[in-house]
C-alpha positions as CSV (number, residue, x, y, z in Angstrom):
1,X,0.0,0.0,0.0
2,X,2.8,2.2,0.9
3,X,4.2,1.6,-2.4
4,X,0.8,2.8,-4.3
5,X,1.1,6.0,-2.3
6,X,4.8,6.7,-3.2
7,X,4.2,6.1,-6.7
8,X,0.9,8.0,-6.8
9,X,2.8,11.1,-5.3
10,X,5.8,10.8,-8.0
11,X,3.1,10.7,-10.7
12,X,1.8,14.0,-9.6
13,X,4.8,15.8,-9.7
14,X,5.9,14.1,-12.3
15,X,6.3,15.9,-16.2
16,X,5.9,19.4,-14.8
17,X,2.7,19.1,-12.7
18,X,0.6,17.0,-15.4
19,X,-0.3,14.8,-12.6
20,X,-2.1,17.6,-10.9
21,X,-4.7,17.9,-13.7
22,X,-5.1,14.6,-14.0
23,X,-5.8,14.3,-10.7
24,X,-8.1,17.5,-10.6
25,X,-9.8,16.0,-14.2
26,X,-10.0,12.8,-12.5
27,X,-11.2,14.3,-9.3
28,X,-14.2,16.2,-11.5
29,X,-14.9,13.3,-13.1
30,X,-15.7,11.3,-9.9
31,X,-17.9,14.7,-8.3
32,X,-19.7,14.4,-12.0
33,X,-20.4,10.6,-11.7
34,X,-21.3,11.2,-7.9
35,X,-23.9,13.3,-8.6
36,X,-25.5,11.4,-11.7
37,X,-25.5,8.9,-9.2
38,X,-27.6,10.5,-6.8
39,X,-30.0,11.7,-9.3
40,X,-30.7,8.4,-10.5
41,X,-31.2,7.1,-6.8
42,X,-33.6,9.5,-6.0
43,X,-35.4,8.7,-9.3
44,X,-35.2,5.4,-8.0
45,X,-37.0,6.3,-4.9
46,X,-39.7,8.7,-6.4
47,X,-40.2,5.9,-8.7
48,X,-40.7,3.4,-5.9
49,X,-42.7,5.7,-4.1
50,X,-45.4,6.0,-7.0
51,X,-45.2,2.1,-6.8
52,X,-46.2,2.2,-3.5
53,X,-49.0,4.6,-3.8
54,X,-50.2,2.5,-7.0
55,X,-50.3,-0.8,-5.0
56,X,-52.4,1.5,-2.3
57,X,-54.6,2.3,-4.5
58,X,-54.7,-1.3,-5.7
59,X,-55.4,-2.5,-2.5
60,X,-58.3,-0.4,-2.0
61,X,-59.9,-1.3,-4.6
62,X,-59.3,-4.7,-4.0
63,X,-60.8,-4.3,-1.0
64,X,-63.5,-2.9,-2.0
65,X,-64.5,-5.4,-4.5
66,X,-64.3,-8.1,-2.3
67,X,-66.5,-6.6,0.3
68,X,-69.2,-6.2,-2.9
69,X,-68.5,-9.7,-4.0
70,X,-69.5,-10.6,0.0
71,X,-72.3,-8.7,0.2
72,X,-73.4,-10.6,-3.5
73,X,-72.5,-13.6,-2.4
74,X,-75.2,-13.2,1.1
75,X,-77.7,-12.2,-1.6
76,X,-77.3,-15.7,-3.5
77,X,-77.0,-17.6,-0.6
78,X,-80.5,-15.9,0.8
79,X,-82.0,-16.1,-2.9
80,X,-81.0,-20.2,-2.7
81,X,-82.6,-20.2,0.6
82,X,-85.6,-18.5,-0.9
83,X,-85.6,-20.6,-3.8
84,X,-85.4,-23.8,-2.0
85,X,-88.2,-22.9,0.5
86,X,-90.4,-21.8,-2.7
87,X,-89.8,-25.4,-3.9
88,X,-90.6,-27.0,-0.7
89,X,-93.8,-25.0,-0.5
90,X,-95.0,-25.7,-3.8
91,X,-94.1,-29.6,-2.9
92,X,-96.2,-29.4,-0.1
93,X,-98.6,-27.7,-1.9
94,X,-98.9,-30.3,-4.5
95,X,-99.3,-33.0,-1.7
96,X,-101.9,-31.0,-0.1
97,X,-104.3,-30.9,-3.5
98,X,-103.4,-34.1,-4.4
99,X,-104.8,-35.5,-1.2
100,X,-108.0,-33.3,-1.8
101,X,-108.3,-34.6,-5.4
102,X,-107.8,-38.1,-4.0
103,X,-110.4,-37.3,-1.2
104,X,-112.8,-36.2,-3.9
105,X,-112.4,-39.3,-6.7
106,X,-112.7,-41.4,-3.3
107,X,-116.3,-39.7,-2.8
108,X,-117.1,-39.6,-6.6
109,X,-116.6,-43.3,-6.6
110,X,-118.6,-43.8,-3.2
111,X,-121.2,-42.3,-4.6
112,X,-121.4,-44.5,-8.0
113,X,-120.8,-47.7,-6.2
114,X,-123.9,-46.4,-3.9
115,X,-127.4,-48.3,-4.8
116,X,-129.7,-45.4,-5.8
117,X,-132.3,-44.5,-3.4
């Protein structure tokens, strides 16, 4: 290392001072590339920040639709409900005039088998 340092310091006096401007050039060079750098970081970050807020906004609306897909999904399961009462009532329904209808061919053929009077 100590041998870097000693040669590095013969190369800037070294040809009259040319070192030093490479070393300033060099120097300008690296502020320059610094600071491109730290431009493109915080573009980086204002970019992941609008991320962020997108994915937010995402998630709301996520959110949202899936309470409204919950609250749809109540409504079928009450309109299956309803639905499958309806059926049962119509069944019991049909039972019910079926038994009348049997109760009145029963009668119908009472009275024909009945002698006349």
């Amino acid at each position: 290392m100590d041998k870097i340092a000693i040669e590095a310091a013969r190369l800037l006096f070294a040809d009259g001072g040319a070192g030093w401007i490479v070393a300033v050039l060099l120097g300008l060079a690296c502020l320059h590339l610094y600071r491109d750098g730290l431009r493109t970081l915080e573009a980086r970050i204002e970019e992941t920040g609008l991320t962020a807020a997108a994915l937010e906004r995402a998630s709301q609306t996520n959110a949202a639709v899936a309470v409204a897909l919950e609250g749809r999904t109540r409504v079928l399961e009450d309109l299956a409900r309803l639905s499958g009462e309806i059926a049962r009532g119509v069944e019991r329904s049909d039972g019910h005039a079926r038994e009348k209808l049997d109760e009145i061919l029963r009668r119908l053929a009472d009275l024909q088998h009945r002698p006349p009077a």
